[in-house]
C-alpha positions in Angstrom: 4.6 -14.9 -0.9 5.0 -17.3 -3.7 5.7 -20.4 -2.0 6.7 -22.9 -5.1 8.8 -20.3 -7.3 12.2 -20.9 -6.1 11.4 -24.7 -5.4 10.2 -25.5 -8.8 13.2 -23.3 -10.2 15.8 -25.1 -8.0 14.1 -28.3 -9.4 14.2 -27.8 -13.0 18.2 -26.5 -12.4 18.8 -29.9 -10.5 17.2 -31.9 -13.6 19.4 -29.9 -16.1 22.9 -30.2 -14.4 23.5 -33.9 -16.1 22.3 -32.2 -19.6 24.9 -29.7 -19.2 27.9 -32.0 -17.4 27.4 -34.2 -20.5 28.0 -31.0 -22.5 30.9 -29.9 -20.8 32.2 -33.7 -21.1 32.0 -33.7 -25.2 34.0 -30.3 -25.4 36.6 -31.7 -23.3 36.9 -34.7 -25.1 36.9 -33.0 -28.5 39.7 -30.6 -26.8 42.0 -34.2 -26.7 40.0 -35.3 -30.2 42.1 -32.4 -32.5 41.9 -34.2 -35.4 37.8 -34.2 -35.5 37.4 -31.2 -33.4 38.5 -29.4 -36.2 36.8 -30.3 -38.8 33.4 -28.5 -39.8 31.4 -31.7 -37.9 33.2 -31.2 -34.9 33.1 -27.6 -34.6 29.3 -27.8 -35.0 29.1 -30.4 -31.9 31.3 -27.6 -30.1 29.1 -25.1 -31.1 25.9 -26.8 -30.2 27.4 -28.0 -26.8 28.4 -24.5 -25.8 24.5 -23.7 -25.7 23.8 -26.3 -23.7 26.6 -25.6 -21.3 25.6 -22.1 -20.8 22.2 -22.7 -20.0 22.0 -22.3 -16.9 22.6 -20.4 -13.8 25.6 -19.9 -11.4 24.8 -18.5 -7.9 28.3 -17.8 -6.7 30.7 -14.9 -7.5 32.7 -15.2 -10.5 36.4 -14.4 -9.7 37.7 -10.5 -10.2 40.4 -12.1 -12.5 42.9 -8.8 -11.4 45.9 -9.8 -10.6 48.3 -7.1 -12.4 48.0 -4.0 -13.8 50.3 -1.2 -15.4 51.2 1.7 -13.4 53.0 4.6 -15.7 54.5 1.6 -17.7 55.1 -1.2 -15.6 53.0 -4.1 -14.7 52.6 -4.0 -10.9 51.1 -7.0 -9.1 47.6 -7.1 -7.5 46.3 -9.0 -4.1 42.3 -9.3 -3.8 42.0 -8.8 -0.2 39.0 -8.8 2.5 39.6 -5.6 4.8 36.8 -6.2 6.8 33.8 -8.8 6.6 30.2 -8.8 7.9 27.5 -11.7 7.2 25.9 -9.9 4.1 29.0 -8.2 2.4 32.7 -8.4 2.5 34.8 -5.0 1.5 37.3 -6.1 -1.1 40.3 -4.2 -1.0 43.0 -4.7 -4.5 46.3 -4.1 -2.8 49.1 -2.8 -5.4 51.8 -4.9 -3.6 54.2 -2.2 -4.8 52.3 0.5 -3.5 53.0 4.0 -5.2 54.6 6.7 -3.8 53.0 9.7 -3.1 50.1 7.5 -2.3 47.0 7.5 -4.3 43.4 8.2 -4.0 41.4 5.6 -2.2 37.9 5.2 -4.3 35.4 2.7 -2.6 33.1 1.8 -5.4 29.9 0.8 -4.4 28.4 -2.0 -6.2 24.5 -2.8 -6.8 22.5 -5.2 -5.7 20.2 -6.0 -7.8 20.7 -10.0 -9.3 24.1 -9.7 -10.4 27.6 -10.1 -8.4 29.6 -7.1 -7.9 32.2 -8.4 -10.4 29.6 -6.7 -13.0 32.1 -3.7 -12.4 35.2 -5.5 -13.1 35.6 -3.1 -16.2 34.9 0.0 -14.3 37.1 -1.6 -11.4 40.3 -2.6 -14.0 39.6 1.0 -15.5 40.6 3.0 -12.2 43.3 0.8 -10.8 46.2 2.3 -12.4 45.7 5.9 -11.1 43.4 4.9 -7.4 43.5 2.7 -4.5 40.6 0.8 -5.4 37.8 -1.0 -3.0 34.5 -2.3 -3.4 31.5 -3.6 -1.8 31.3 -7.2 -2.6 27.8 -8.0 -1.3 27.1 -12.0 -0.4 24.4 -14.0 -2.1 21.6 -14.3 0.9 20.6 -17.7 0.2 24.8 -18.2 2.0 23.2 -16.8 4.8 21.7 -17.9 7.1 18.2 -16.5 9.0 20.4 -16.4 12.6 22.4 -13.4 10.8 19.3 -11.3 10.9 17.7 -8.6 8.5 19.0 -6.9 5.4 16.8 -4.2 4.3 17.7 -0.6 3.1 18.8 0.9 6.3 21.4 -1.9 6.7 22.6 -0.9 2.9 23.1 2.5 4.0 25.0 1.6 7.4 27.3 -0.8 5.4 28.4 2.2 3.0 29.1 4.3 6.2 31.0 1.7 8.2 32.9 0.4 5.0 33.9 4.1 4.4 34.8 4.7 7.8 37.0 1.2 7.3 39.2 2.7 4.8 39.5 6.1 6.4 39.2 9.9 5.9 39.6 11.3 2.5 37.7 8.2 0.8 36.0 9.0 -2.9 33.0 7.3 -3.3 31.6 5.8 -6.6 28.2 4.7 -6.7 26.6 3.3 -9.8 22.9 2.8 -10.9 20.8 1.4 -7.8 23.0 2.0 -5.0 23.4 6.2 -6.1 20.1 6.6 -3.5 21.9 4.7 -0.5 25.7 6.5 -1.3 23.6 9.9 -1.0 21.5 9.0 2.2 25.1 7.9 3.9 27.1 10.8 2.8 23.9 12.8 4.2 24.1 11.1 7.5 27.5 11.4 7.8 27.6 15.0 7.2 24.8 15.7 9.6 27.1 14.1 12.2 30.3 15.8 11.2 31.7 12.2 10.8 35.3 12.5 10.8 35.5 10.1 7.8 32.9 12.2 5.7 34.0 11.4 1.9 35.7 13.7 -0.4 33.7 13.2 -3.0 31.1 11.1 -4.3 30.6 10.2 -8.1 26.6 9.4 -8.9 26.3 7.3 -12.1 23.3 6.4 -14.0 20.8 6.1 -10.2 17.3 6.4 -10.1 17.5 9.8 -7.1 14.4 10.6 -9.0 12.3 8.6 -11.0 9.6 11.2 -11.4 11.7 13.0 -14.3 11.2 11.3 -17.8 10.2 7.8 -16.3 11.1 4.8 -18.2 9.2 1.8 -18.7 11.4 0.0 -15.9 9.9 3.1 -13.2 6.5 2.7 -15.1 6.2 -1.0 -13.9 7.2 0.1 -10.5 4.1 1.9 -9.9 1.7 -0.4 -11.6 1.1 -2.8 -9.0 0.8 -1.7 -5.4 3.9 -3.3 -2.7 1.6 -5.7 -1.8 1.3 -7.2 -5.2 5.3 -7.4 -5.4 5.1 -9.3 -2.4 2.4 -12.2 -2.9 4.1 -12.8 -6.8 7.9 -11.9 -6.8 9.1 -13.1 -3.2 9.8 -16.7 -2.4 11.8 -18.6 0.3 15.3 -20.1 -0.1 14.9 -24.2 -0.4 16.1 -26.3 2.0 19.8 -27.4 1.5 21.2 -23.7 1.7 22.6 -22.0 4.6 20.0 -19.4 3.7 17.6 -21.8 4.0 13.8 -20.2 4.7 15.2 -16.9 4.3 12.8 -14.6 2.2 14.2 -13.6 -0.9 13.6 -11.9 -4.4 15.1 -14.9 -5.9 18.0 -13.7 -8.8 16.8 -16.0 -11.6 13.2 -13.1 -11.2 15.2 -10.8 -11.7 17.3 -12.1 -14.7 14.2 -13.1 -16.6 12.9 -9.8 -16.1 16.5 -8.4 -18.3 16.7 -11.2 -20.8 12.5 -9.8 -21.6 13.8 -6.3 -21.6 15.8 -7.5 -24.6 15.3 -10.5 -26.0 15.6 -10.3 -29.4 19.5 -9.3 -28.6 20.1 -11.9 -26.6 18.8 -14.5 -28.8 20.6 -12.7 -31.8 23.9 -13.2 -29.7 23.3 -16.6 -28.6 22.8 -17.6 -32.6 25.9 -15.9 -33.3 27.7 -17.0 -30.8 27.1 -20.4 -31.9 27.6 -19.4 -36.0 31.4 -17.9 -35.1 32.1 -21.1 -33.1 30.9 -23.7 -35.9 32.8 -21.6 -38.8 35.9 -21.6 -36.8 36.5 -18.2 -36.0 36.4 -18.8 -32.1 37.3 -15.0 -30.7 33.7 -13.4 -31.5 32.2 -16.6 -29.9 34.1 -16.4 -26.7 33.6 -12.6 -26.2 29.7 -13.5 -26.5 30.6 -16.4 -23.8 32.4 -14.3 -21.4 29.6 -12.4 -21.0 27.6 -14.4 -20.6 29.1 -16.5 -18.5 29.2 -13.1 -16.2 25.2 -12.2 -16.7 24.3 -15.7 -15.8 25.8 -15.7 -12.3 22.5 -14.5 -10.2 22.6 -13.7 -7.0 19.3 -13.0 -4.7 18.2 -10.3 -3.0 16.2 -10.4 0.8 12.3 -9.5 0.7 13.2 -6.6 2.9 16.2 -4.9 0.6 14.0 -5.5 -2.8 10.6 -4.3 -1.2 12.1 -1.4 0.2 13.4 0.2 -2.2 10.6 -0.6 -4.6 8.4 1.5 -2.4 10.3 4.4 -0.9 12.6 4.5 -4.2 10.4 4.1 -7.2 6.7 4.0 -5.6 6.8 6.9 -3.2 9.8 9.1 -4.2 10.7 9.7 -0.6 14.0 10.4 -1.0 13.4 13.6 -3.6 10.3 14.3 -1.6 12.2 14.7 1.5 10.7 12.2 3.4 13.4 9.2 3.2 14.3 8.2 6.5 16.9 5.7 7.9 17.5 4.4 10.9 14.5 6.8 12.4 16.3 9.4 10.6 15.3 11.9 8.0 17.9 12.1 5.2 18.7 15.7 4.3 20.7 16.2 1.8 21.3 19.4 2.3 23.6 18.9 5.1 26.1 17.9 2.9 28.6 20.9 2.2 32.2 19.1 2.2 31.9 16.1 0.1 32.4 17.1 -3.8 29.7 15.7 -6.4 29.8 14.3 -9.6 26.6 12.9 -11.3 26.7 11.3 -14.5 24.2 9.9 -17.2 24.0 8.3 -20.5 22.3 10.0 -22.9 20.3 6.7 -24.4 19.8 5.1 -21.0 16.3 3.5 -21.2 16.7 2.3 -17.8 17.7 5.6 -15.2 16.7 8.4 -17.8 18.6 11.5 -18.3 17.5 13.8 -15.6 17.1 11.4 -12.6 20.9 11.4 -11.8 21.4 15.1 -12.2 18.3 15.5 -9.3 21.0 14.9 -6.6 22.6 18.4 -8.0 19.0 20.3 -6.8 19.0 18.0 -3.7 22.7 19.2 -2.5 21.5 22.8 -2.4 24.3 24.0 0.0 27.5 22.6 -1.5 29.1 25.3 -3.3 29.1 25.7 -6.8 32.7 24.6 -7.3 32.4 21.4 -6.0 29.3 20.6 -8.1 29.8 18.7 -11.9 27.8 17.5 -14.1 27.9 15.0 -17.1 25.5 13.5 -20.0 27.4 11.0 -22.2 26.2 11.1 -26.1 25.6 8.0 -27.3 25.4 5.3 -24.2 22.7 3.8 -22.5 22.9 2.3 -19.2 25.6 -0.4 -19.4 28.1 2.3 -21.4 28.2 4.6 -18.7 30.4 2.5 -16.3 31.8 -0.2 -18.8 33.0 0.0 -22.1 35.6 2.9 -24.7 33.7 5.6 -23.8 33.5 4.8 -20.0 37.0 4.8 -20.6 38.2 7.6 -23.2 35.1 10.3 -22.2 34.1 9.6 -18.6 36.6 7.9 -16.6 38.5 11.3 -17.3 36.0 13.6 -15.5 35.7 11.1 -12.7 39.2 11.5 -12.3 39.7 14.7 -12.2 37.5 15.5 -9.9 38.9 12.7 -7.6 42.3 14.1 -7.8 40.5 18.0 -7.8 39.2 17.3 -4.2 42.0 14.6 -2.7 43.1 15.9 0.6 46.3 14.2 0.4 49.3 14.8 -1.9 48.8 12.1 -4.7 50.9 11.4 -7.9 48.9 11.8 -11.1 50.4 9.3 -13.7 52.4 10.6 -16.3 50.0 8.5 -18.6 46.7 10.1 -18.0 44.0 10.2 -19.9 43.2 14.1 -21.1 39.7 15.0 -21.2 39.1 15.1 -24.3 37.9 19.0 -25.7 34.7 19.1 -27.9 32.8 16.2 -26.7 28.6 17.1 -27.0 28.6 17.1 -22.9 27.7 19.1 -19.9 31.3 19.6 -18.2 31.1 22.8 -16.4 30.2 22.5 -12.8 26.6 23.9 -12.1 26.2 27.3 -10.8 22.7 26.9 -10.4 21.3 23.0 -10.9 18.0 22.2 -12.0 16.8 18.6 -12.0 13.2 20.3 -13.3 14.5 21.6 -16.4 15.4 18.6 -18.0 13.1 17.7 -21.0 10.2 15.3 -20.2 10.9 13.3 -23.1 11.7 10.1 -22.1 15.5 9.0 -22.8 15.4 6.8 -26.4 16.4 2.7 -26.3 19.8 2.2 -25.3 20.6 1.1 -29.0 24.5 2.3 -28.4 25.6 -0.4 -26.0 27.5 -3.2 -28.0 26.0 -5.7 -25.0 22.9 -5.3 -23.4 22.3 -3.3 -20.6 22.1 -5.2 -17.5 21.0 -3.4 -14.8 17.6 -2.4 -13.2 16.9 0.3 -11.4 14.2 -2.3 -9.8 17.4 -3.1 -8.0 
């Protein structure tokens, strides 16, 4: 374990925080100082203080920022509310509190851990609200908790995805995207071996690493370089004292962020630069977009030793789960016990992070759910970060997960009268899959995700 990482880190944030309150101090005064503000000089300091002000890190969640959407027309109002709670997550329900009638398919989308706060799927989140009842896993920062609460490794992962379905009910969709696709497919596993009563009705897989044998990318490629043991002596380090998680081992978040600001540097530098040229110019709405999201990338959140480690070694090191040996809870995961819950994988074709092919293994894996209830999807011209955010989440995929929502909701459910179409003639794979076949997808690896207007910001290295 590397004892001085997260000390030495905590440090150096400590040191900065007067830099960047001093920073945050000028742009407020400039904000009552119009008259200089505005002028080229002043929009320069503004410009130069909003570096400064950003860099840094933020280690609690950011706020949803839902609070009303439009529901065939009319703005109804939202409530953010905690359905149920444990130490390490909470389930965060967004209550329409004029709730449509017939009721409307209840999604629980499950959120990654893997550095970043679940509000990284605020877009995908604000996306479904108007036609689903949405929930999500909002998983807590472990350095908040303390070591009394116990372990959080993989197994726990998968039993929070089970109890939280269970929590909202019967008839529960599932959405899982990037890292958390391999727990989602263990739980609906487990649950169908034990004809749970609350087995989903179908689960959408988007952009996971189920098997990162087929066209591995450089992110899988450093997964196997170094044995576990490596991973533990350099990347794991100990919460400081002065947090309720103090002691507890962790894969600290700024790691983790370091490791996706390398991944693409040169972007994020060109943004930063810009960001701070459309400030000092005066055109301010370019500039803010840039802040915004970064404001959302540089809110970190840890992961335990146990979560990070074991799913760097069962996940990426040993394929156990496509190898058929992934066990939980003492428990072999068999996919092929699932016959009732509906599935829906989807990729991006320029994803450089989960390459085409490693979603679409769960379709071989699922070998006795009936053709009908199996679909399939590549998305032309995304990489990782476009498959669950951004126009064509929305206009191209956001459709198909819909429809086969509302395809396989048990319940009667009102479809809005301003529904997206799928749209006919996009380059995709829309049938479902009379015959899936993980093996023969190319073994060329997926190209640079070049078509995202942000960078991608998720690792499948959780």
């Amino acid at each position: 374990m590397n004892l001085f990482a997260y000390p030495a880190y905590q440090a150096f944030a400590d040191l900065m925080l007067p830099a960047r309150h001093g920073a945050a101090l000028i742009n407020h005064s400039l904000d009552a100082w119009p008259a200089f503000r505005d002028t080229p000089q002043g929009r320069s300091l503004r410009a130069s203080c909003d570096l400064i002000t950003l860099a840094g890190l933020t280690h609690t969640r950011p706020p949803f920022g839902l609070n009303e959407i439009v529901v065939d027309g009319k703005p109804v109002k939202l409530v953010e509310e905690v359905a149920t709670r444990t130490p390490f997550a909470s389930l965060v329900h967004f209550r329409k509190e004029t709730a449509p009638s017939p009721a409307q398919p209840r999604v629980l989308v499950i959120a990654p851990m893997s550095g970043h706060f679940a509000t990284l799927l605020r877009g995908t989140v604000k996306t479904m609200l108007a036609e689903h009842d949405v929930y999500i896993t909002d998983w807590h920062n472990p350095r908040d908790v303390p070591l009394s609460q116990g372990r959080f490794g993989f197994d726990e992962y998968v039993q929070h995805v089970i109890d939280f379905t269970a929590k909202i009910g019967a008839g529960t969709h599932l959405l899982a995207v990037c890292q958390p696709t391999v727990a989602a497919l263990a739980a609906v596993a487990l649950m169908a071996a034990d004809d749970h009563p609350a087995q989903p009705a179908s689960m959408t897989l988007m952009a996971g690493p189920l098997d990162t044998r087929i066209n591995p990318t450089k992110v899988n490629a450093l997964a196997k370089s170094k044995p576990i043991e490596w991973f533990e002596r350099n990347l794991i380090s100990a919460v400081p004292p002065g947090f309720a998680g103090a002691h507890r081992r962790v894969y600290p978040g700024f790691v983790q962020l370091n490791a996706f600001m390398a991944m693409n540097l040169g972007r994020h530098l060109d943004s930063f630069e810009t960001m701070h040229y459309e400030r000092a110019k005066g055109d301010p709405v370019k500039a803010d977009t840039i802040w915004t999201f970064y404001e959302e990338y540089f809110a970190t959140m840890d992961l335990t030793a146990d979560f990070y480690l074991e799913t760097v070694e069962t996940v990426f090191q040993r394929h156990a789960l496509p190898l058929h040996e992934l066990h939980v809870g003492g428990r072999l995961i068999e996919p092929s016990k699932i016959r009732r819950t509906a599935l829906l994988t989807v990729e991006g074709e320029k994803d450089d992070i989960c390459a085409v092919g490693q979603t679409l293994a769960a379709q071989d894996m699922c070998d006795k759910l009936r053709p009908y209830l199996k679909t399939h999807h590549v998305q032309t011209g995304v990489g990782h970060y476009g498959v669950f955010n951004g126009h064509r989440w929305e206009r191209h995929i956001y459709p198909r997960v819909r429809a086969v929502i509302y395809d396989n909701e048990p319940r009667a459910v009102a479809v809005s009268s301003r529904a997206r179409a799928i749209k006919p003639g996009v380059p995709a794979a829309l049938a479902p899959l009379a015959a899936p076949a993980a093996s023969a997808v190319n073994a060329h690896a997926a190209a640079p995700s070049t078509g995202d207007a942000l960078p991608p910001h998720q690792s499948n290295l959780v």
